[in-house]
C-alpha positions in Angstrom: 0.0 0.0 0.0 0.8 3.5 -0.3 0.0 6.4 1.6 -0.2 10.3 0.3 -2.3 12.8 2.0 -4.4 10.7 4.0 -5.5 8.2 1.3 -3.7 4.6 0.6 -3.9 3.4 -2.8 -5.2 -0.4 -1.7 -5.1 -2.0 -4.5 -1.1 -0.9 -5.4 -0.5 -4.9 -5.7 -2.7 -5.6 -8.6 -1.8 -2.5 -9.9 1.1 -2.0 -12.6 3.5 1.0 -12.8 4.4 1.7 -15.2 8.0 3.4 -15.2 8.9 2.3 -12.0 11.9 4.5 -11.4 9.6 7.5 -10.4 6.7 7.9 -8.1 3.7 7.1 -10.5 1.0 6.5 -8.0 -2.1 8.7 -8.9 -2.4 9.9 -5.3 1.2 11.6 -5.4 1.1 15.4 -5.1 3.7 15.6 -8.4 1.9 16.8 -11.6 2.6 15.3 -15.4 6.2 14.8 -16.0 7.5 12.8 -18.3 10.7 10.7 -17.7 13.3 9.5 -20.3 10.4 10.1 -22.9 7.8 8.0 -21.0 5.1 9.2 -18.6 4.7 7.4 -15.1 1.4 6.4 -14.8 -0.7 3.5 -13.1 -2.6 0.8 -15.4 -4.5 -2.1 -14.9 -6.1 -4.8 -16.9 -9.7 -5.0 -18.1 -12.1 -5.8 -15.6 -9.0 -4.7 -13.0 -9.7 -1.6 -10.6 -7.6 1.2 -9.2 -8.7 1.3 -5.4 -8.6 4.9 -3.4 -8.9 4.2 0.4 -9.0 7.3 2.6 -7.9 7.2 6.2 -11.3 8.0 7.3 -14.8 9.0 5.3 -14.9 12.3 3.8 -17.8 14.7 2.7 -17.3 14.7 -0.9 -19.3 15.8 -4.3 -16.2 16.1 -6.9 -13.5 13.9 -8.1 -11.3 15.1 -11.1 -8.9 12.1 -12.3 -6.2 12.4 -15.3 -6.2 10.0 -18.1 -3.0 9.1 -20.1 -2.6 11.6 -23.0 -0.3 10.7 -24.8 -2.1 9.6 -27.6 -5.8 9.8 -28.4 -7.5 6.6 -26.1 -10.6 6.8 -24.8 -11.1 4.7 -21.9 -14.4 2.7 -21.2 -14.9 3.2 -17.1 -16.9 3.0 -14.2 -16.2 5.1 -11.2 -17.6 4.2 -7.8 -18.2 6.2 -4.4 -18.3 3.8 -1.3 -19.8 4.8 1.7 -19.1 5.5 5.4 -19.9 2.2 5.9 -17.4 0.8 3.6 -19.3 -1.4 1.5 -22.2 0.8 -0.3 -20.9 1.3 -3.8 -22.4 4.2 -5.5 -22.0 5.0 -9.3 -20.9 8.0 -10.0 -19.3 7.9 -13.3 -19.7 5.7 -16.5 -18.6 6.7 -19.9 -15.9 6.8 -22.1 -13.2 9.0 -20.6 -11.1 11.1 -23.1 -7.1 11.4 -22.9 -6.7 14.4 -20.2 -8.1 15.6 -17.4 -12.1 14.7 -16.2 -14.0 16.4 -13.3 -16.9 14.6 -12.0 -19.5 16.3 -10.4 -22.6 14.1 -8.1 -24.5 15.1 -4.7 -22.7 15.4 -1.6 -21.8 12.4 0.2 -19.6 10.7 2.8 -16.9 8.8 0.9 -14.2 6.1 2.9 -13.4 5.0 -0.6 -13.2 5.6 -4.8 -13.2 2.4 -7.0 -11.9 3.1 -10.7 -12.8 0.1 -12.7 -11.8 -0.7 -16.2 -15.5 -1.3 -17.6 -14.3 -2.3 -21.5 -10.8 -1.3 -21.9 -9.7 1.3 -24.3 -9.6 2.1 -28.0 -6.0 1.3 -28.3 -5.8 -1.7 -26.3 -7.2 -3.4 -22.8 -5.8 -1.3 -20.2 -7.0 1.7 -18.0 -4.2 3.9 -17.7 -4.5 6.6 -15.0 -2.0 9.4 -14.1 -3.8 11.3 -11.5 -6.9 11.2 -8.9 -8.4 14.0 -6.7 -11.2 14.0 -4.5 -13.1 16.6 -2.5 -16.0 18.8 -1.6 -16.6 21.6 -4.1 -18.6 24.8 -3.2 -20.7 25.9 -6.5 
């Protein structure tokens, strides 16, 4: 597991990293930056997901996450909300996410934990590739 800012990335052992000299997790507080030509991302198979545990349950209505863009996929994903009590999976997003960066707006709600899962794959090849994820409460 790894642990940035008061959320672990659970599911870091299922996860691959690609460019695993640098820190590619997509809770780090580093932006884009490309390394030796290649962009440090995290990616995982279809059907695989991208688990965002947070040290306790926050009051949340926005997540903005970054897709790799470095070339033109589109990723096939769902994106999940879990509840206070850990176990209540709401959907929150489910689409096909463009190469850059997505904000997702839904209703107010008390969030221990995100699940990205890789609904269908992309339109290059089977993997979600993610380089960034953000979550919090938004005033509008």
């Amino acid at each position: 597991m790894q642990l940035y800012n008061g959320a672990m990335l659970t599911s870091a052992r299922t996860n691959m990293f690609i460019v695993p000299a640098i820190d590619n997790s997509p809770i780090r507080d580093l932006i884009y930056f490309p390394y030796n030509g290649q962009v440090g991302h995290v990616a995982v198979p279809l059907h695989g997901t991208i688990m965002i545990e947070f040290i306790q349950s926050y009051l949340i209505n926005k997540i903005r996450f970054w897709m790799y863009d470095y070339d033109s996929r589109i990723t096939h994903m769902q994106v999940f909300a879990i509840g206070d009590d850990r176990m209540t999976e709401t959907l929150i997003y489910e689409g096909s996410a463009p190469p850059g960066v997505m904000s997702v707006k839904f209703d107010q709600q008390q969030v221990s934990k995100l699940k990205f899962y890789n609904q269908n794959g992309n339109t290059l090849y089977e993997h979600m590739s993610t380089l960034k994820i953000q979550a919090y409460y938004a005033f509008y």
